[in-house]
N, C-alpha and C positions, 0 to 999 in steps of 0.2 A: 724695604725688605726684599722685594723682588730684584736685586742685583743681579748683572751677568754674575756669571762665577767662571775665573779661569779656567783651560781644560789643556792638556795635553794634544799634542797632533792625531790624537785617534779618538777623541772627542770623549773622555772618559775625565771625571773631575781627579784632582791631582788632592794627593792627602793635605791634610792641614785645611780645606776647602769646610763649606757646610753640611758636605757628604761625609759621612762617617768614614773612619779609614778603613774598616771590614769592608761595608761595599766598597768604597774606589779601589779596593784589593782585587773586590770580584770581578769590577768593571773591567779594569786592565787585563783580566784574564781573556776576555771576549774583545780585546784590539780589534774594530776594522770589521766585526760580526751584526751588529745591529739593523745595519738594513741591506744586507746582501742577501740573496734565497741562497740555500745553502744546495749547490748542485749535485745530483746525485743521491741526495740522503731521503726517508722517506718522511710522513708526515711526522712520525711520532719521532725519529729523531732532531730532526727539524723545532719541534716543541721543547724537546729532551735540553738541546743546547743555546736558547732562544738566551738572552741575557738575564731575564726576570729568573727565569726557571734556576738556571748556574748560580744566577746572585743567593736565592733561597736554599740551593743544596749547599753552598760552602758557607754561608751562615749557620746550617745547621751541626754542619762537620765540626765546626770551632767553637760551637756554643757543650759541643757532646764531648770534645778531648781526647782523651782517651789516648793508646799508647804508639810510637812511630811503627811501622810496618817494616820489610825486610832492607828497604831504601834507603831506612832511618833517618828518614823527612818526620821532623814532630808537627806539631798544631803551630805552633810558633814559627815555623817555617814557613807556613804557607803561603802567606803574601809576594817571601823570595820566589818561593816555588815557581807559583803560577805565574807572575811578571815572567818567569824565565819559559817556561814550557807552554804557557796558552796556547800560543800559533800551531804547535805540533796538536795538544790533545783534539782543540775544535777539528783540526785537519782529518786527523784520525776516525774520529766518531763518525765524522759525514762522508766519510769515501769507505767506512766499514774498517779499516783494521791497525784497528784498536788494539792493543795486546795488552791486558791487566797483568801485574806481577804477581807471583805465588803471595798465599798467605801467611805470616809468620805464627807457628804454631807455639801454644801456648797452653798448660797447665793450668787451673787454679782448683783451692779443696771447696769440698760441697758440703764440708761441716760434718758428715756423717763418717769420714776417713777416709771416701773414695776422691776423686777428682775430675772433675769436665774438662775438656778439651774445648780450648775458642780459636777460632783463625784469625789474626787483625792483618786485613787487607792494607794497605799503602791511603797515605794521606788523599793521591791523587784517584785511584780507585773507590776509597770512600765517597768523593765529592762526587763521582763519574756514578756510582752505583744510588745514592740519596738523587741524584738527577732522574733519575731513569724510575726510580721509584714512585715520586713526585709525579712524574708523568700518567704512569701505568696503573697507578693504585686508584683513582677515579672512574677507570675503566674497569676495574674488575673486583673492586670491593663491594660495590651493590648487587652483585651477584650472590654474595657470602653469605653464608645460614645466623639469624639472627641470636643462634647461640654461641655464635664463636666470638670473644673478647678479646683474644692476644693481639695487639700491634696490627690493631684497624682505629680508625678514626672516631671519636665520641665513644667508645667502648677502651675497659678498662677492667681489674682487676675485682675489683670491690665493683663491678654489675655483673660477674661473676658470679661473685657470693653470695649476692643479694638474691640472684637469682635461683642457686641453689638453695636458700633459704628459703624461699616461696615453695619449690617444692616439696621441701620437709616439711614446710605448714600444711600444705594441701594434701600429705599422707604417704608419703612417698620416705620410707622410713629405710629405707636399703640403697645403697651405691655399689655400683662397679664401677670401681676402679683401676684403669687401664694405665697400665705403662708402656711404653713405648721404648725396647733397648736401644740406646747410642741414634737414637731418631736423626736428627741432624748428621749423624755418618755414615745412613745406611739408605735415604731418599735413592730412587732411579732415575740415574738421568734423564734414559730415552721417556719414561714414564712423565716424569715431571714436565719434560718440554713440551710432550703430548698433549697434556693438561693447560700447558699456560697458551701454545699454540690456538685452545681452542676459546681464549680470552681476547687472545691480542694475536691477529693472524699477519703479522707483521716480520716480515722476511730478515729484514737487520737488527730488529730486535731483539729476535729468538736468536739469533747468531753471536750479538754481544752477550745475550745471558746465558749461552754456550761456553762461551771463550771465559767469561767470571767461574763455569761450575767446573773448567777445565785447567783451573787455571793453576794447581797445582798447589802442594804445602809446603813450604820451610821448615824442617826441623833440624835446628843447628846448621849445619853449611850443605846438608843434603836434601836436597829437592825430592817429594814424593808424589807420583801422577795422583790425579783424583779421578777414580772413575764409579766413582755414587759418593753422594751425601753434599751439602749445603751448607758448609763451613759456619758453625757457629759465632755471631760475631760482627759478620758483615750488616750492610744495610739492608743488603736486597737479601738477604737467608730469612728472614719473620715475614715478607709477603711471600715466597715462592712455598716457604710451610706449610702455609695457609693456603696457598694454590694446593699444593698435592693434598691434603686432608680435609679439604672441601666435601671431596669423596665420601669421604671418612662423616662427615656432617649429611649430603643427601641421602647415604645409607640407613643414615639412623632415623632420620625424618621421614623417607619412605618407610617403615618399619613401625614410626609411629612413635620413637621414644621419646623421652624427657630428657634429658639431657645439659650440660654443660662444657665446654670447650676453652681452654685460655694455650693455644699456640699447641704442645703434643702434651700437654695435662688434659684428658677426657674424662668426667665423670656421669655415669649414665644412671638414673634414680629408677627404682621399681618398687613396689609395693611387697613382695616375699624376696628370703632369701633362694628359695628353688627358681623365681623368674630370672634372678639377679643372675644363678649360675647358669643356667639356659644362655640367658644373654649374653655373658662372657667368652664362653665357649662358641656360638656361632659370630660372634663378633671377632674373637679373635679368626677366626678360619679365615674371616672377610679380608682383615687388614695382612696377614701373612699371603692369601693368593692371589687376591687382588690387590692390593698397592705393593705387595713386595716388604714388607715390615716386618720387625721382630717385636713378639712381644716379651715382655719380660714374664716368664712365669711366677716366681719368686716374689715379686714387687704386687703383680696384679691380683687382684681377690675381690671377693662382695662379702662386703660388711656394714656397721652401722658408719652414717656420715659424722654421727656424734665421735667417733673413734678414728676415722680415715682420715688425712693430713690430704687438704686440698689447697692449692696455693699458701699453705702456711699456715692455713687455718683448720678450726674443726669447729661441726655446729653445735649447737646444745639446745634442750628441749627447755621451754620457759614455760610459766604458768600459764592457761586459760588457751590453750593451743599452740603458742607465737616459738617461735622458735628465734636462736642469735647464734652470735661466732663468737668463739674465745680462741688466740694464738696456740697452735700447737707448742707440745710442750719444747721442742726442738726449738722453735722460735726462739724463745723466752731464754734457752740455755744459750743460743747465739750471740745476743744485744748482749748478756752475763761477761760472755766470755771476750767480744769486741771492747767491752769499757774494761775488762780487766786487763788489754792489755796495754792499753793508752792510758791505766792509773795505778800502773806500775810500780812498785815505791822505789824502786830501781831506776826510775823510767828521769835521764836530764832532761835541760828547758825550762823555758819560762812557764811560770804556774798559765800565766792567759791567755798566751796560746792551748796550752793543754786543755784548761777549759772549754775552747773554741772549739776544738777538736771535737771533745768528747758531745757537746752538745749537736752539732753537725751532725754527728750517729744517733744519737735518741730524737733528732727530730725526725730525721728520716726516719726511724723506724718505730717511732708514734705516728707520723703523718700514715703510713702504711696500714699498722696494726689500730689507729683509733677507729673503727667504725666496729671491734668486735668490745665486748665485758669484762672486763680487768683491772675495777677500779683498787682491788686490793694488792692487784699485783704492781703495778704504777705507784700505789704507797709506799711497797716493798722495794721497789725497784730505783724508787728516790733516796730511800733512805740508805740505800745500799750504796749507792753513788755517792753521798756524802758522805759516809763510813770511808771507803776506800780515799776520797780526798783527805779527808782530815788525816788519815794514816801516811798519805803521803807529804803530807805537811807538816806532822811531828817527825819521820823518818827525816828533812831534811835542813830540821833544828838542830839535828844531833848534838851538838856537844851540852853541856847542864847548862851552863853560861845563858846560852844561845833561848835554849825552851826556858827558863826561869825570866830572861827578859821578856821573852815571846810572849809569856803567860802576862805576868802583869801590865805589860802594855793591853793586854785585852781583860783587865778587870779583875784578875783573878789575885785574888789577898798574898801579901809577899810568901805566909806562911805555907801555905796549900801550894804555892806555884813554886818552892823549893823544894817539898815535900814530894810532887808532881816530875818534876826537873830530875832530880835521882832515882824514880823508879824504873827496877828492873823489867819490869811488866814489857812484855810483846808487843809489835805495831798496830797489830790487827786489833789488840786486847784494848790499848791504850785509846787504840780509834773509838770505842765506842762505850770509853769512861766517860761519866758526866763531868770532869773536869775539862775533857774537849767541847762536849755539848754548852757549853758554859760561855767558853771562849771564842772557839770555831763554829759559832751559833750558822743558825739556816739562812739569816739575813745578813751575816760577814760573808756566805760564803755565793750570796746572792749577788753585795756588792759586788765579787769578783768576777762575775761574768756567767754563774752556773743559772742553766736553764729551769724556770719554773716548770718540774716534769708535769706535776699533777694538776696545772695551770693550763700548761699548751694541751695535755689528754685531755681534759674539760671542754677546750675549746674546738677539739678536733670531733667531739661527740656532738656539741651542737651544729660544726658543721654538716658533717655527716646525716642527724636528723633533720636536715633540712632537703634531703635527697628525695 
């Protein structure tokens, strides 16, 4: 078992080898890098580009996808990529100049009618920024107030919530909730640097995460300078966040509040509505002249956490004190409208793909939403999904011939599946005749590949109470 294994003249194993071809991807990017000191650079870059560290940030770039940058190098490129350009980037990063490309500016909707703006950096900038990241987040995440949960390590969405709900249990019946306008576009430079300077006092550092926050937008064929804000998008924009609103975290803690945190989602628990608006009002004054930030007036307010949308959710009062989550109602109308439009009766393709599809979407977004109380909405939500299928299964028997075979092939008496065959009745109407339920039963439609919704929510609750 222990074999030499062939290597290339730069001592890096060649694909088809026992090394996977992702790493020998990475390998080859680091030619001639492994046991040289890298002159010039400092320690932390020196770490930043060591081989382990490179191999780990471009596994993680390819395992994440996502779309090509202004370069229009995809994921699938990469391997060309780097074989072609390694010698240049390692050169760059250890003699300092580096130069990251703008970021290709991007739309998408946020479900409410408005839309976010995300910047996607270049393939090569993604792996150079996850490197640097990697490096620096060990350094400056134990630092960070144990109420902040966005995109830090062992902390997560759901101990968020968890945690908000201990507060409601413990009496804290009022929230402010803080909004933060265009936050990612409106962060200060010199302020931010200032901040992460006093993390990592690292000369070439601060300079490459200069040249990332300088590094300009694409939109369309016109380049636009950046001079504030942290492109939404990139690797390194959810740690430097978290750098500047750190603030925003020892403010509240010297203060003494309660509090929750998940990246610029802040909600702050108090016992009356009169503490709630005290609190808002000198909290806002803080983040408007001391960090520089907008808040949003319009968005922000104190009210009950049972009514407020906190990461997707909202609490609810249970018996005997205990308090839980149930998905805001926005949630609920999103999954709705994602499977409506993947079960389209309109919609070409093979039925099992489509299925695939659609399941990929509700498990993601049962894995999400199971730790809140929705067992009826989950009944609802299955049956609705097979409604919509079976409609798109009779829509594409169309002709009488076609459903009249259709039907008694699946049991149904020649009379009734003739009968059935020529009626005029609607898709949607038809989808939820018992002569579908009949046919297009739960377990035809199980064989096909559709996911046990109320099976995996079952199973998602007992993981979850195992937390």
């Amino acid at each position: 078992m222990q074999q030499s294994q062939p290597t290339s003249n730069d001592d890096c194993l060649q694909e088809g080898m026992l090394e996977a071809e992702s790493n020998a991807g990475v390998c080859s990017i680091l030619r001639g890098e492994r046991n040289r000191q890298h002159g010039g650079s400092s320690e932390l870059i020196s770490k930043m580009i060591s081989p382990e560290n490179m191999n780990r940030a471009f596994k993680r770039v390819q395992q994440n996808k996502g779309s090509a940058g202004v370069d229009g190098v995809t994921v699938k490129d990469m391997h060309a990529y780097f074989a072609e350009h390694r010698r240049g980037i390692i050169r760059s990063l250890t003699n300092g100049s580096y130069e990251p490309d703008p970021v290709k500016r991007v739309l998408i909707p946020k479900g409410n009618g408005e839309e976010r703006a995300l910047g996607i950096p270049t393939i090569r900038d993604r792996v150079v920024q996850q490197a640097l990241v990697q490096v620096i987040t060990p350094k400056v995440d134990p630092h960070f107030s144990e109420q902040s949960y966005g995109f830090r390590p062992k902390k997560n969405a759901h101990g968020a919530i968890r945690q908000a709900i201990a507060y409601h249990e413990a009496g804290y019946r009022y929230v402010v909730d803080i909004d933060l306008k265009q936050y990612f576009d409106t962060v200060h430079h010199d302020k931010l640097m200032h901040l992460v300077e006093q993390f990592i006092p690292d000369r070439q550092v601060l300079n490459l995460i200069r040249r990332f926050l300088k590094a300009g937008i694409r939109i369309g064929d016109h380049t636009a300078a950046t001079d504030s804000g942290t492109p939404q998008g990139g690797n390194l924009s959810p740690l430097l966040s978290n750098i500047y609103l750190h603030e925003l975290d020892k403010e509240l803690e010297r203060r003494g509040h309660c509090f929750v945190r998940y990246a610029d989602d802040c909600n702050i628990y108090v016992r009356s509505r009169k503490a709630g608006e005290r609190t808002l009002k000198s909290i806002t004054t803080f983040l408007e002249k001391d960090l520089r930030l907008t808040v949003n007036q319009e968005k922000s307010a104190v009210g009950r956490p049972t009514k407020r949308k906190f990461l997707g959710f909202c609490l609810q009062s249970l018996p005997k004190g205990k308090s839980g989550v149930r998905p805001h109602q926005r949630a609920k109308q999103a999954i709705k409208s994602k499977i409506q439009q993947r079960l389209s009766r309109k919609r070409p393709g093979d039925l099992h793909d489509i299925i695939q599809e659609v399941n990929q979407i509700l498990r993601g977004w049962i894995a999400y939403y199971g730790i809140a109380r929705m067992k009826s909405f989950i009944r609802s939500l299955a049956e609705w999904v097979r409604r919509r299928l079976r409609q798109l299964i009779w829509k594409r028997w169309k002709k009488v011939k076609t459903r009249f075979r259709s039907l008694t092939k699946l049991g149904i008496p020649e009379g009734k599946a003739w009968e059935w065959a020529n009626t005029r009745k609607g898709y949607w109407r038809i989808a939820k005749s018992f002569i579908l339920h009949r046919s297009i039963t739960k377990e035809a439609l199980s064989k096909k590949g559709l996911l046990n919704i109320e099976g995996f929510y079952k199973k998602m609750q007992e993981t979850h109470s195992t937390y």
